[in-house]
N, CA and C atoms as an extended XYZ file, in Angstrom:
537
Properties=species:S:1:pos:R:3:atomname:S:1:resname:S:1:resid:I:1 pbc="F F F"
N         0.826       -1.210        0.000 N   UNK     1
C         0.000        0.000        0.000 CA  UNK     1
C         0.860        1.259        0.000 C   UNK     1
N         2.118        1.131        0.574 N   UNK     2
C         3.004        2.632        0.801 CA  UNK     2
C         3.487        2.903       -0.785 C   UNK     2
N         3.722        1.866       -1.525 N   UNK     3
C         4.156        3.001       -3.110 CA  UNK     3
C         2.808        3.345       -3.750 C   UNK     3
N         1.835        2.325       -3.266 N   UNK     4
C         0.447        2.695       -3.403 CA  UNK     4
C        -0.418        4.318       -3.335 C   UNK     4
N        -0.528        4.208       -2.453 N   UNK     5
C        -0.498        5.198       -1.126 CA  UNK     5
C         0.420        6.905       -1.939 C   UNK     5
N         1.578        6.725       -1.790 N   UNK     6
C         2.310        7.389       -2.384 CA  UNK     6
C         2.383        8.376       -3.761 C   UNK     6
N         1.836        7.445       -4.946 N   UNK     7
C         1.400        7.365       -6.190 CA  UNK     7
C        -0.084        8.288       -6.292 C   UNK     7
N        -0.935        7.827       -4.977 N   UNK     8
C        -2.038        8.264       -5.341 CA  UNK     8
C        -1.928        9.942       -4.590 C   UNK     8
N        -1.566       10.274       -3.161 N   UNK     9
C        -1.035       11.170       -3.031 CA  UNK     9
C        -0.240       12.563       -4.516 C   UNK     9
N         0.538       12.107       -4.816 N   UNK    10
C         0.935       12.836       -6.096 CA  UNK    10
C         0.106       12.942       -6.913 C   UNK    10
N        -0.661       12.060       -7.457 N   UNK    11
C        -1.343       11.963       -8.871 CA  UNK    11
C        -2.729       12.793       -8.306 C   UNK    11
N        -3.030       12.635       -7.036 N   UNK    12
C        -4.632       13.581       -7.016 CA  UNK    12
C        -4.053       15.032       -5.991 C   UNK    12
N        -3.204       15.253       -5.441 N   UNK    13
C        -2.605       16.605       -5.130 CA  UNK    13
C        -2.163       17.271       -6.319 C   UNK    13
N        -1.760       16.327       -7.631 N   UNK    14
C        -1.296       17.554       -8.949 CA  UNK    14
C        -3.014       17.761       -9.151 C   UNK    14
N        -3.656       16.468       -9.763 N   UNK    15
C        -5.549       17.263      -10.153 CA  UNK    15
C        -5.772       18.395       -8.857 C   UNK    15
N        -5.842       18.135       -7.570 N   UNK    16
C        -6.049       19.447       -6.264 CA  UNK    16
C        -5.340       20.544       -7.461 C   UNK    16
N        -4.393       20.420       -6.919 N   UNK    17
C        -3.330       22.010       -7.467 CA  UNK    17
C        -3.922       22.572       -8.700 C   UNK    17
N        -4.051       21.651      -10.005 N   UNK    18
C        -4.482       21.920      -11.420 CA  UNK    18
C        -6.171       22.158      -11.160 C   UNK    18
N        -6.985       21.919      -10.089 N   UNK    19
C        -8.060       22.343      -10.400 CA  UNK    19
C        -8.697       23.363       -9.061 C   UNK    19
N        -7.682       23.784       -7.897 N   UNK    20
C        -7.535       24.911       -7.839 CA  UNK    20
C        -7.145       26.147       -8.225 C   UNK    20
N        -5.771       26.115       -8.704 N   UNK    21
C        -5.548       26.725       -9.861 CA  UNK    21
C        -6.448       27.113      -11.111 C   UNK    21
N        -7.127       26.602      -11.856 N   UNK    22
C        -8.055       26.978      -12.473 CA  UNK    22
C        -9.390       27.565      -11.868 C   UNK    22
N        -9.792       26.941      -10.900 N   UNK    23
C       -10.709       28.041      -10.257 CA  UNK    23
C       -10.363       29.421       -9.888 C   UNK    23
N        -9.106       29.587       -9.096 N   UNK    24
C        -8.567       30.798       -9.118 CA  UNK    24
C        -8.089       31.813      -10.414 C   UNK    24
N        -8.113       30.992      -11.149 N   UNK    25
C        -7.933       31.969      -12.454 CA  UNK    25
C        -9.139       32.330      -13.020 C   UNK    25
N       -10.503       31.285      -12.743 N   UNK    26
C       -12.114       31.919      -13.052 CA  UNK    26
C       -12.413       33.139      -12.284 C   UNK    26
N       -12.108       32.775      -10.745 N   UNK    27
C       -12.126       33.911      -10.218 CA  UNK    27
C       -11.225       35.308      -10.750 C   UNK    27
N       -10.450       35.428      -11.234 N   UNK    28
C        -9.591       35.988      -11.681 CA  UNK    28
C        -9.762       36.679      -12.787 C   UNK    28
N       -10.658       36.087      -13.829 N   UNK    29
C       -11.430       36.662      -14.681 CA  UNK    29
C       -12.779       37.795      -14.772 C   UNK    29
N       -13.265       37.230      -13.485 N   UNK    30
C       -14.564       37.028      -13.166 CA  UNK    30
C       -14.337       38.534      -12.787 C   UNK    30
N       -13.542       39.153      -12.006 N   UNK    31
C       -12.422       40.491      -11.347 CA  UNK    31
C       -12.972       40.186       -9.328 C   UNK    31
N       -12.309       41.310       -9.337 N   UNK    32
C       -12.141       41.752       -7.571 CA  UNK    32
C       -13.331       40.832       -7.254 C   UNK    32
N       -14.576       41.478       -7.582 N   UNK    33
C       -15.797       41.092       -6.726 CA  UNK    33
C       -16.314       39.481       -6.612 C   UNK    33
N       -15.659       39.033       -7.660 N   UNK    34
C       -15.943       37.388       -7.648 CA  UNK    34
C       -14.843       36.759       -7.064 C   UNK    34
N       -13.589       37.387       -6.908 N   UNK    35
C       -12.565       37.152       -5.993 CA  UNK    35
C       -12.901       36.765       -4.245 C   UNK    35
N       -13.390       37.867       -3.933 N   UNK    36
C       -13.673       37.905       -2.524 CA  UNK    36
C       -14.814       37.518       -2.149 C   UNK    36
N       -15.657       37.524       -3.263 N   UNK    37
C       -17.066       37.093       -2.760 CA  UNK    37
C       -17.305       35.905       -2.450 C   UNK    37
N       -19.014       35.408       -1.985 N   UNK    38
C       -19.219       34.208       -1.853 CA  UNK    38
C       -18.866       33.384       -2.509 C   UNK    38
N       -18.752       33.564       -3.832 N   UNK    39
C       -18.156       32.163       -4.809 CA  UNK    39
C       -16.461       32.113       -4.746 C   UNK    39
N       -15.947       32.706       -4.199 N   UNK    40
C       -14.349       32.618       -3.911 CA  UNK    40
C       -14.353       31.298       -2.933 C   UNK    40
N       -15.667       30.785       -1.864 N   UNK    41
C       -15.579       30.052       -1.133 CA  UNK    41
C       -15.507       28.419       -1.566 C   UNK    41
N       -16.102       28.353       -2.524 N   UNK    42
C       -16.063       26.834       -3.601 CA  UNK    42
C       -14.424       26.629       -3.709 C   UNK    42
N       -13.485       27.585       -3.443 N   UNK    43
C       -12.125       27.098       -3.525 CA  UNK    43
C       -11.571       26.062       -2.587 C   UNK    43
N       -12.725       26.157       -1.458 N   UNK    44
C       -12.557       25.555       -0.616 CA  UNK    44
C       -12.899       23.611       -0.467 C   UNK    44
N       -14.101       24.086       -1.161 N   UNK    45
C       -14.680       22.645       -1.610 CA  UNK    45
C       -13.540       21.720       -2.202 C   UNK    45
N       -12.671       22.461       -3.316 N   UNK    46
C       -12.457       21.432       -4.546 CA  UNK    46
C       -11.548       20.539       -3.632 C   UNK    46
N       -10.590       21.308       -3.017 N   UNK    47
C        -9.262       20.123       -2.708 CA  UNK    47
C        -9.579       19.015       -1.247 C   UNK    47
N       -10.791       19.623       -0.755 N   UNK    48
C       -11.598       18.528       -0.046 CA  UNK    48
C       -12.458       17.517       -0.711 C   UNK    48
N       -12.917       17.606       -1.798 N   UNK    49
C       -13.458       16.727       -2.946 CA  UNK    49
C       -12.762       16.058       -3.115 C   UNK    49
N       -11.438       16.348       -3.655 N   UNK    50
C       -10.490       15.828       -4.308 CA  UNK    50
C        -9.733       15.113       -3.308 C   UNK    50
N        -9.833       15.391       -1.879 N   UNK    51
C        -8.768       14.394       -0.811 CA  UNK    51
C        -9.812       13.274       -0.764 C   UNK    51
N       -11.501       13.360       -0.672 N   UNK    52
C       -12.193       12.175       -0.445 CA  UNK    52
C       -12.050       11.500       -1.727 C   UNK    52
N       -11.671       11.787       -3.024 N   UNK    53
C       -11.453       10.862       -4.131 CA  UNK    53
C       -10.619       10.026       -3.646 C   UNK    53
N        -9.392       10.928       -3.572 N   UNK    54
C        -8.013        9.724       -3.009 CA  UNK    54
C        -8.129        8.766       -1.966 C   UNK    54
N        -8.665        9.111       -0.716 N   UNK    55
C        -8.859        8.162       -0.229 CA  UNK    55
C        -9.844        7.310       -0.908 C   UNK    55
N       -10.574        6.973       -1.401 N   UNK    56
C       -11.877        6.038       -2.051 CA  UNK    56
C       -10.659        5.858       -2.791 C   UNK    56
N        -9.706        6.238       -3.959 N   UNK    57
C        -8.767        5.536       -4.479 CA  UNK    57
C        -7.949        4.013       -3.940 C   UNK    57
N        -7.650        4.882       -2.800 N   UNK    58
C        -7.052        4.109       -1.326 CA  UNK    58
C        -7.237        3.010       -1.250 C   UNK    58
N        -8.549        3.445       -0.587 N   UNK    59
C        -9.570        2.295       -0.064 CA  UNK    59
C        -9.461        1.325       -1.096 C   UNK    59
N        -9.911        1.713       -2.136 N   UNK    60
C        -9.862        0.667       -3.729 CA  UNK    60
C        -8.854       -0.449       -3.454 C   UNK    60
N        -7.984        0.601       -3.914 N   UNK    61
C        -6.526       -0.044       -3.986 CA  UNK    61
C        -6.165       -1.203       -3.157 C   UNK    61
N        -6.831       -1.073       -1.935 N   UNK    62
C        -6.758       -2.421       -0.729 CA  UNK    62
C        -7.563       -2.839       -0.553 C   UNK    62
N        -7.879       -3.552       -1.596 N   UNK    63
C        -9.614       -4.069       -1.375 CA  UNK    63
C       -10.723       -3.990       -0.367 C   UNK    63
N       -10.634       -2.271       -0.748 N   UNK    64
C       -11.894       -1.991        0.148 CA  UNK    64
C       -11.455       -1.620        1.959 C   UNK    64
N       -10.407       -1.615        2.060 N   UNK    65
C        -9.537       -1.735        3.409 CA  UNK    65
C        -9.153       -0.282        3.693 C   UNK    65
N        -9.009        0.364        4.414 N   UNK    66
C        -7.913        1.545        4.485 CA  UNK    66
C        -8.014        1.903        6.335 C   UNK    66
N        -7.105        1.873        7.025 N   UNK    67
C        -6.957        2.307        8.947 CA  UNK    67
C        -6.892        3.538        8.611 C   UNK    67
N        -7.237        4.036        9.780 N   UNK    68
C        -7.014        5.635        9.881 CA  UNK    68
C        -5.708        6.578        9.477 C   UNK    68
N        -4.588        5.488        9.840 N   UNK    69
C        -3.075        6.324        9.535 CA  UNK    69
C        -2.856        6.184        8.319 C   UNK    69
N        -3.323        5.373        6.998 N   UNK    70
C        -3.209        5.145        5.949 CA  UNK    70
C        -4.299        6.504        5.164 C   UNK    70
N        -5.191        6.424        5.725 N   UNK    71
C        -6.377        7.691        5.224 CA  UNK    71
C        -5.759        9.177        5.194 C   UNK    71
N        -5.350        8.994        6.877 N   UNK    72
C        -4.971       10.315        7.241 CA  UNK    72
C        -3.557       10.647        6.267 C   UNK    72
N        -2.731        9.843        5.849 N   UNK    73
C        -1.468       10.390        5.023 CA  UNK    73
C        -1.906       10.564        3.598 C   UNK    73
N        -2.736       10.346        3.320 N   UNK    74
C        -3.595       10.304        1.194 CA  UNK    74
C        -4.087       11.574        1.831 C   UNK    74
N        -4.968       11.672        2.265 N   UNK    75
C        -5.939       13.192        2.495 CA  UNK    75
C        -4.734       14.398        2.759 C   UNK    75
N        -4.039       14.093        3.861 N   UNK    76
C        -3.650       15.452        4.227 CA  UNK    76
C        -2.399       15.615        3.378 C   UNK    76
N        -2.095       14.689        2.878 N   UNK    77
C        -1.040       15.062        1.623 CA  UNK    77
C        -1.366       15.830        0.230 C   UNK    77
N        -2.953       15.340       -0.118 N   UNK    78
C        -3.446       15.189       -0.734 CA  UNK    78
C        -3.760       17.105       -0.874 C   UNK    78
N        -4.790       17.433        0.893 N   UNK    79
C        -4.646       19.181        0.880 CA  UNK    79
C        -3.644       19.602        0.796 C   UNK    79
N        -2.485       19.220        1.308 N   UNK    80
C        -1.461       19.999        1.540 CA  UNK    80
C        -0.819       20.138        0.283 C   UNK    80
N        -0.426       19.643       -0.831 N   UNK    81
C        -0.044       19.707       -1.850 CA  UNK    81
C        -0.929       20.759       -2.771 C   UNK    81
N        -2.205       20.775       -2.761 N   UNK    82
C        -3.003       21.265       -3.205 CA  UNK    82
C        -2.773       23.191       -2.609 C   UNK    82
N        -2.772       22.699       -1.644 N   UNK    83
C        -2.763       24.276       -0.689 CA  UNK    83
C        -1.046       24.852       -0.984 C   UNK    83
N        -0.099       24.120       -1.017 N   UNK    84
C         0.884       24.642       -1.152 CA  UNK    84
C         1.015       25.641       -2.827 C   UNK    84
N         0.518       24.537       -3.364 N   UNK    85
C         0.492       24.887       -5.162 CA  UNK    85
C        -0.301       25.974       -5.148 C   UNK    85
N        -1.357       26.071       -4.681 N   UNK    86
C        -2.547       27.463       -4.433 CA  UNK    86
C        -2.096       28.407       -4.196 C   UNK    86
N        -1.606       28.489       -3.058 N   UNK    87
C        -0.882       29.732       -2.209 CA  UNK    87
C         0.416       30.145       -2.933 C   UNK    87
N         0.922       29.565       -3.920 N   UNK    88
C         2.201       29.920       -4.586 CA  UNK    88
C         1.992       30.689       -5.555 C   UNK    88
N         0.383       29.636       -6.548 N   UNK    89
C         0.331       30.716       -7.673 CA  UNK    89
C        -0.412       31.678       -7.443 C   UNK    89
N        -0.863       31.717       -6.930 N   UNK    90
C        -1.961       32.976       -5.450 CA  UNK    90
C        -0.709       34.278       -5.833 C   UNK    90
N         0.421       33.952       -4.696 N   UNK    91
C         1.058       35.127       -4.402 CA  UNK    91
C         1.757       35.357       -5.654 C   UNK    91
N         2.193       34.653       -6.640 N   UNK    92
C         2.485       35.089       -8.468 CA  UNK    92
C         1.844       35.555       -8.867 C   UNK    92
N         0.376       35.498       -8.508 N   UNK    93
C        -0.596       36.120       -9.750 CA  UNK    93
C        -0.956       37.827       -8.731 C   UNK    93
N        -0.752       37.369       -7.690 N   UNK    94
C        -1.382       39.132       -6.802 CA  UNK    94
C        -0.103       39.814       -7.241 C   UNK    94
N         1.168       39.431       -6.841 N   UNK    95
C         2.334       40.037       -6.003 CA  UNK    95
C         3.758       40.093       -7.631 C   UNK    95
N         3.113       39.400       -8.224 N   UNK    96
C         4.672       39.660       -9.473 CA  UNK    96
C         3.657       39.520      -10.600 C   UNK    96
N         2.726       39.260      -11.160 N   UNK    97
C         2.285       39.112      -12.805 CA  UNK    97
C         1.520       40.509      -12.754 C   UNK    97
N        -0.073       40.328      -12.002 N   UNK    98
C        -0.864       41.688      -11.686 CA  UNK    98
C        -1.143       42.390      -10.568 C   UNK    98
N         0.111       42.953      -10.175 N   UNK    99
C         0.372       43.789       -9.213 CA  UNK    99
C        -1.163       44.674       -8.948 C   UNK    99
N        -1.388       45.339      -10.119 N   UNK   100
C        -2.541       46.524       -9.703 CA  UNK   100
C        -3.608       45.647       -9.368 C   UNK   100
N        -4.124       44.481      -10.136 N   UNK   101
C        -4.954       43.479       -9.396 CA  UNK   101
C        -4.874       42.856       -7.606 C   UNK   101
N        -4.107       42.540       -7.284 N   UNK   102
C        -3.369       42.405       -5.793 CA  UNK   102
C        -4.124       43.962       -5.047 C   UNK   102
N        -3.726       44.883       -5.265 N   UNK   103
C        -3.614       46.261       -5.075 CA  UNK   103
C        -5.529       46.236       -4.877 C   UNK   103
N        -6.377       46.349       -6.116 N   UNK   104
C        -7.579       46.295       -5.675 CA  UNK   104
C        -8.308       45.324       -5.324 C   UNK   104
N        -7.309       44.061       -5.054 N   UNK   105
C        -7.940       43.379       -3.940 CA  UNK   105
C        -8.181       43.781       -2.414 C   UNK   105
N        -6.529       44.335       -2.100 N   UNK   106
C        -6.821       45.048       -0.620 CA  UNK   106
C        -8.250       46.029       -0.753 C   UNK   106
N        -7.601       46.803       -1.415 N   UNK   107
C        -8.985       47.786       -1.395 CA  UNK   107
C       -10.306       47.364       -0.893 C   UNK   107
N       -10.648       46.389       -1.831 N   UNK   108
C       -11.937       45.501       -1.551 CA  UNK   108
C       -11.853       44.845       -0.178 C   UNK   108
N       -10.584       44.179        0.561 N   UNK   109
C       -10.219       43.696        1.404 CA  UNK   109
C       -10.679       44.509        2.656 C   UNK   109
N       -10.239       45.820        2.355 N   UNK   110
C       -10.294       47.383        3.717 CA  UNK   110
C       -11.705       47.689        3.816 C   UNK   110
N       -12.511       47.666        2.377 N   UNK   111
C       -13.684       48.232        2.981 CA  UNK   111
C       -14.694       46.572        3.024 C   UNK   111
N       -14.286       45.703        3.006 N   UNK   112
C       -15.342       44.773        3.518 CA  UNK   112
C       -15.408       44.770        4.996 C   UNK   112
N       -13.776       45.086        5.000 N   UNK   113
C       -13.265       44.753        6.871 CA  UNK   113
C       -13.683       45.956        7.548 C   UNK   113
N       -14.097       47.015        7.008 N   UNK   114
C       -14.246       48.580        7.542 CA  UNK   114
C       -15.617       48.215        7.835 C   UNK   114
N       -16.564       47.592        6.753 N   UNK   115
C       -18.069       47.860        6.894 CA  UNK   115
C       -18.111       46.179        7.916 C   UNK   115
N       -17.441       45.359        7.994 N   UNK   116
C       -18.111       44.258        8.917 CA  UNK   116
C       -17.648       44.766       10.741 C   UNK   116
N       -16.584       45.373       10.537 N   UNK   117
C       -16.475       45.834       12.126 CA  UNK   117
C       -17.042       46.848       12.409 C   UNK   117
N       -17.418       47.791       11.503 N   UNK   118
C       -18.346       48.678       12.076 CA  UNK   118
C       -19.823       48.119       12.687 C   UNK   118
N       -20.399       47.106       11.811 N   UNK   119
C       -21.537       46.224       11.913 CA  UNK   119
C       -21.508       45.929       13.753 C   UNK   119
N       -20.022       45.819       13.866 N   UNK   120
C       -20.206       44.811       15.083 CA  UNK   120
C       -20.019       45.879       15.901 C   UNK   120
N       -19.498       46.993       15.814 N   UNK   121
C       -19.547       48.504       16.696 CA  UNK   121
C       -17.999       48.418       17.087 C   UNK   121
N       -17.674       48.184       16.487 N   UNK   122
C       -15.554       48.365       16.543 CA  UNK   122
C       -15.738       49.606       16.389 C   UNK   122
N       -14.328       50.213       17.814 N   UNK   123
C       -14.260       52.247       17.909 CA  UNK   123
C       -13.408       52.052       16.769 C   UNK   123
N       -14.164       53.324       15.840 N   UNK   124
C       -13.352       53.670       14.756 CA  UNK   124
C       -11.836       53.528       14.924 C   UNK   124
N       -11.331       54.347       16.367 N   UNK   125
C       -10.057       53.546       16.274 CA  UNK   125
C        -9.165       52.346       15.918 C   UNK   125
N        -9.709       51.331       16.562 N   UNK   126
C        -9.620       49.703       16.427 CA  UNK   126
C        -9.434       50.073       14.521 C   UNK   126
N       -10.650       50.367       13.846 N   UNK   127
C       -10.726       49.990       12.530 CA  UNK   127
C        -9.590       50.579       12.143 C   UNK   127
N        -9.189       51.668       11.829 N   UNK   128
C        -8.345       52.324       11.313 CA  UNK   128
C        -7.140       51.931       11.918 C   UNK   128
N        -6.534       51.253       13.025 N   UNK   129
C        -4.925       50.417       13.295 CA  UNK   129
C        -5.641       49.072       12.464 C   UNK   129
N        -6.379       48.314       12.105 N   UNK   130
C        -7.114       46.950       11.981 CA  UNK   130
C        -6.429       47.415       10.335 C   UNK   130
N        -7.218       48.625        9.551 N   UNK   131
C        -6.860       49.009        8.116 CA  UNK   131
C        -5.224       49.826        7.733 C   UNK   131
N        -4.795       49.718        8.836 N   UNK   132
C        -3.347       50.358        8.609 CA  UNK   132
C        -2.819       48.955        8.580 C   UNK   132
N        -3.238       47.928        9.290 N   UNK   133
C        -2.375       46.876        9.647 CA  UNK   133
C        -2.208       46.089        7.987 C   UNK   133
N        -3.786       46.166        7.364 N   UNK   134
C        -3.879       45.153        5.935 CA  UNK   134
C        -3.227       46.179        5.235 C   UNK   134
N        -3.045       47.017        4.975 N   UNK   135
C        -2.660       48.289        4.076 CA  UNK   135
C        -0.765       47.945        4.279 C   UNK   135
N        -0.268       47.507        5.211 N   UNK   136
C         1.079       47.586        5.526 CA  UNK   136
C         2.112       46.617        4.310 C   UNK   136
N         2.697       47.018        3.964 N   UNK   137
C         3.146       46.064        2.678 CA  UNK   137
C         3.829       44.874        3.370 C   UNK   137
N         4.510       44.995        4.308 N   UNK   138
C         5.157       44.265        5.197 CA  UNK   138
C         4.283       42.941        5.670 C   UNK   138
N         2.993       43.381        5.314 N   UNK   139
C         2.236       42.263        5.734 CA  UNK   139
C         2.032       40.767        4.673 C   UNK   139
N         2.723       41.831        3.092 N   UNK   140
C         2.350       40.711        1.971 CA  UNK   140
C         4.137       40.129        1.905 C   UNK   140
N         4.869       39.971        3.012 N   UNK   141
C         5.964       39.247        2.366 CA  UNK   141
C         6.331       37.932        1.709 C   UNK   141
N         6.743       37.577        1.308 N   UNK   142
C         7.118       36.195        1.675 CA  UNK   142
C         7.369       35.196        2.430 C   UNK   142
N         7.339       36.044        3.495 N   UNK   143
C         7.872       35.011        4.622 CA  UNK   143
C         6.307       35.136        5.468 C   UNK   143
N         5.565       36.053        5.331 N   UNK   144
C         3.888       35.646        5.812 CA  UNK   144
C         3.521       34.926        5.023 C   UNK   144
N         3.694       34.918        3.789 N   UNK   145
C         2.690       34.047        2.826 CA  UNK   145
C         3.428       32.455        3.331 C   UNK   145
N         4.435       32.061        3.594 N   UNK   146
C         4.711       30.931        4.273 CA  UNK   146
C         4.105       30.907        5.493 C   UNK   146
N         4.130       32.079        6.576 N   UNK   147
C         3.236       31.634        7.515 CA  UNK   147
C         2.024       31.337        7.706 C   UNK   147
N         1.620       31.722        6.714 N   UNK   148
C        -0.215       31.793        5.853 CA  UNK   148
C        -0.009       30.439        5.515 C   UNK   148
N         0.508       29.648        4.839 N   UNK   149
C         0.528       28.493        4.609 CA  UNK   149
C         0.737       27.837        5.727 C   UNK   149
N         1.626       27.671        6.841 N   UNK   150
C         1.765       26.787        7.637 CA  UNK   150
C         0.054       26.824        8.511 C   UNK   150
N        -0.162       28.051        8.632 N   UNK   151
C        -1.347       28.122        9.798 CA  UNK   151
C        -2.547       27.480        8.503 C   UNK   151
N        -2.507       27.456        7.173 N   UNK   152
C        -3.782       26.769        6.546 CA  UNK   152
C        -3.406       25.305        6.715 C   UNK   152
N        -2.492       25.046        6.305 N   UNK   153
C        -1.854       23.054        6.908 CA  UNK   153
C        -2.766       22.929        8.178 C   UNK   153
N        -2.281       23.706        9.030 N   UNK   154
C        -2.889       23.041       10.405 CA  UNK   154
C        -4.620       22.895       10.063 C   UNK   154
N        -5.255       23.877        9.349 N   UNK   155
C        -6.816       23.541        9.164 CA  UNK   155
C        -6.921       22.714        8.433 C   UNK   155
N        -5.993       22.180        6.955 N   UNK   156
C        -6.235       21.037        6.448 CA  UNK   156
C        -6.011       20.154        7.050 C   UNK   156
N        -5.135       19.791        8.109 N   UNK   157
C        -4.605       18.523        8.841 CA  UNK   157
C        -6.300       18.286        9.463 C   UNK   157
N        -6.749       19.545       10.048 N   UNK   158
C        -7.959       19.090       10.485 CA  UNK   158
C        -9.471       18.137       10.091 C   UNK   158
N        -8.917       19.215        8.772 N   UNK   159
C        -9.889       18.631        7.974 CA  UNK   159
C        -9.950       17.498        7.546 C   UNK   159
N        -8.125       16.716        7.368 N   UNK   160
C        -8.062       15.432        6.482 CA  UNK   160
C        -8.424       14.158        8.019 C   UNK   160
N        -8.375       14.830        9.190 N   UNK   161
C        -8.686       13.966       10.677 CA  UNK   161
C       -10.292       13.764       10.371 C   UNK   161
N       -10.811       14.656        9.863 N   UNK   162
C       -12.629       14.370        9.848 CA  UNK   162
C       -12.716       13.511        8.583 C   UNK   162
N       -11.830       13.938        7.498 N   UNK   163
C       -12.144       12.882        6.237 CA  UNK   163
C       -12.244       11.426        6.756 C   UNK   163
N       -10.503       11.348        7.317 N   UNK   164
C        -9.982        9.941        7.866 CA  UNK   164
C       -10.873        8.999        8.403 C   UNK   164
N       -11.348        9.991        9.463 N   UNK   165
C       -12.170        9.217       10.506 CA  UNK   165
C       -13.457        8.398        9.941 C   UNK   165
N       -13.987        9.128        8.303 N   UNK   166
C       -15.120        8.794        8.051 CA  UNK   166
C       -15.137        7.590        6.742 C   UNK   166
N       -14.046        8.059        6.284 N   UNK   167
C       -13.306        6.823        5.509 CA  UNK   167
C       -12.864        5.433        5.958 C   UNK   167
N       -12.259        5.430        6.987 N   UNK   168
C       -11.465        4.732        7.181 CA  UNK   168
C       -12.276        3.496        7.595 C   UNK   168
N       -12.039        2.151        7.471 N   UNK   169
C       -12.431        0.765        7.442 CA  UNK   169
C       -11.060       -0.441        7.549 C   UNK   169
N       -11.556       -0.420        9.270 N   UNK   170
C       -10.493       -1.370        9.266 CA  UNK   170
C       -10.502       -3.279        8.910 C   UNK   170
N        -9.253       -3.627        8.743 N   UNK   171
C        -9.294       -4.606        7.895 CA  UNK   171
C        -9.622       -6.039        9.028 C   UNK   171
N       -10.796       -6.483        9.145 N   UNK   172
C       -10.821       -7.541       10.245 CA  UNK   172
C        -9.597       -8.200       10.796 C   UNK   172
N        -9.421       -8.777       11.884 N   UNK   173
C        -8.184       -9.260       12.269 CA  UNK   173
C        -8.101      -10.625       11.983 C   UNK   173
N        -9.305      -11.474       11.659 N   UNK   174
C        -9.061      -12.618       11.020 CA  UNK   174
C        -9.386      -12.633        9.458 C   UNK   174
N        -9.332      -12.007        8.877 N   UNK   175
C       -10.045      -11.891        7.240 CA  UNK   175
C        -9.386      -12.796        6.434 C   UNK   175
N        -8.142      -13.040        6.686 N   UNK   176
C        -7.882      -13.824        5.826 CA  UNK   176
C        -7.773      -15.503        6.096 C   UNK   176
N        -7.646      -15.590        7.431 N   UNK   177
C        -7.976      -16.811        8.023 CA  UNK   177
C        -9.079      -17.300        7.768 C   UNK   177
N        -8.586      -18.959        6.432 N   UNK   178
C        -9.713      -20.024        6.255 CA  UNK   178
C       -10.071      -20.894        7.324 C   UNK   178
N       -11.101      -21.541        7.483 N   UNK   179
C       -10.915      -22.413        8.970 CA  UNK   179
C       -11.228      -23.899        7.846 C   UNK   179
């Protein structure tokens, strides 16, 4: 099962990557407002779709068999590959191809965040250090967009623990014993 296992990991984290990636470029078309909006959230769906394929691959693959630690390494390899590839061509397409695109994303970014904390009665103060803070360029480095990635791992790890758990089918302890 481990070159198994392995194989399928790669082969459905490149489809994750290749069909996040293309959603982000619909969005991308679509401009700013389909960026941030509710349909920006389906980005979320695909590479969780795509980790329950692999495992059902899995599962296949061992006739129908797969333990939790076998689930849990296809899935969360499965986001994590997906999320790494995302977040890379993410910060290429904001931060080095269309800079001014990036640019009126914040924009859109400041006043969603301006009008939802006001909602909640944030002192204008709060908002305005809250909109100096997204406005700070320092905030889009490289070395956040890695920390942005490590802190999304930890929610996919989460996520691939709820896949696991619901996948997973362990293999009787006598199954193969004829009597």
């Amino acid at each position: 099962m481990k070159e198994t296992s392995n194989k399928i990991i790669l082969t459905y984290g490149a489809i994750g990557a290749v069909a996040a990636i293309a959603w982000t470029i619909i969005l991308y078309v679509m401009g700013v407002d389909a960026f941030t909006g509710a349909l920006s959230f389906v980005g979320y769906v695909i590479p969780i779709v795509i980790a329950v394929l692999a495992a059902a691959k899995a599962k296949k693959s061992n006739e129908g068999y797969l333990d939790f630690k076998a689930a849990l390494k296809v899935t969360f390899g499965v986001l994590a590959l997906t999320s790494v590839a995302s977040t890379i061509f993410n910060y290429v397409l904001i931060y080095v191809i269309d800079v001014p695109f990036g640019e009126a994303l914040i924009q859109k970014a400041a006043l969603n965040m301006e009008q939802m904390l006001a909602k909640f009665g944030t002192k204008q103060e709060d908002i305005d250090k809250a909109l100096e803070k997204l406005n700070d360029p320092s905030s889009r480095s490289f070395g956040n967009m890695l920390l942005g990635v490590f802190t999304a791992l930890i929610g996919w790890f989460i996520v691939a623990v709820i896949i696991s758990l619901i996948v997973k089918k362990k293999k009787p302890e006598f199954a193969d014993t004829q009597f």
